[in-house]
Each structure stands twice: as C-alpha cells, then as structure tokens.
C-alpha angles and dihedrals in degrees: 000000000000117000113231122242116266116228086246096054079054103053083039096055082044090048085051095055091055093080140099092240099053084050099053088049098049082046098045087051104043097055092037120036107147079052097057098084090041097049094048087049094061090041088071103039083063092048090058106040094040121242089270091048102041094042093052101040082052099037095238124147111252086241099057089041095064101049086053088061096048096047086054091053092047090061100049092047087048089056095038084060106046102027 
C-alpha cells in the first residue's frame, strides 16, 4: 500500500522547484524537447569521462563542454522533480 504524501514532502518537492536548476531544465525542456535524451546522454558521458577527457576525445572546447553537462543535469533534475 502506498503510503500518502505528508504536507511537508509537499512544501519540500515545491521548495525544490524554486531553484535555478529546476528552471533551466523546464526550460530547457520545454523549448527542446527532441533535444532532452540526447542531451542527458551526453551528460553522462561527461560524467563518466570527466569535462578535460571528454572535451578533448570530442574536440570540444572545456567551456562548451560544461555547459553541456549542466544542461544535462538541469534536465534530470527537472524530471526528478516533476515526475
């Protein structure tokens, strides 16, 4: 049996939707979203290969490379949060 949501779980999900993270992603989302697999994909890729290696082994400069990663992480926090 499912347990039911507590008013604090509640005001804790909203609290996480007031941050700038949780906005880039629905935004990010919301204006792409044919992009958004693609983009998580080659979040973790990053992740995995670290930003140097996977800027290098792609020839992408560090910089875009990051922001790659953080869109990516935008967007799965996005969809962690509102499911």
């Amino acid at each position: 049996m499912a347990e039911q949501q507590q008013p604090s779980d509640a005001l804790f999900l909203e609290s996480l939707m007031d941050t700038n993270l949780y906005s880039m992603g629905a935004f990010f989302s919301d204006q792409h979203p044919e992009l958004v697999d693609d983009v998580i994909e080659q979040s973790v890729a990053i992740e995995q290969r670290g930003l140097s290696g996977y800027a290098e082994a792609n020839g992408m400069p560090l910089e875009a490379c990051f922001e790659a990663l953080l869109t990516g992480l935008a967007v799965r926090y996005y969809k962690a949060v509102a499911g």
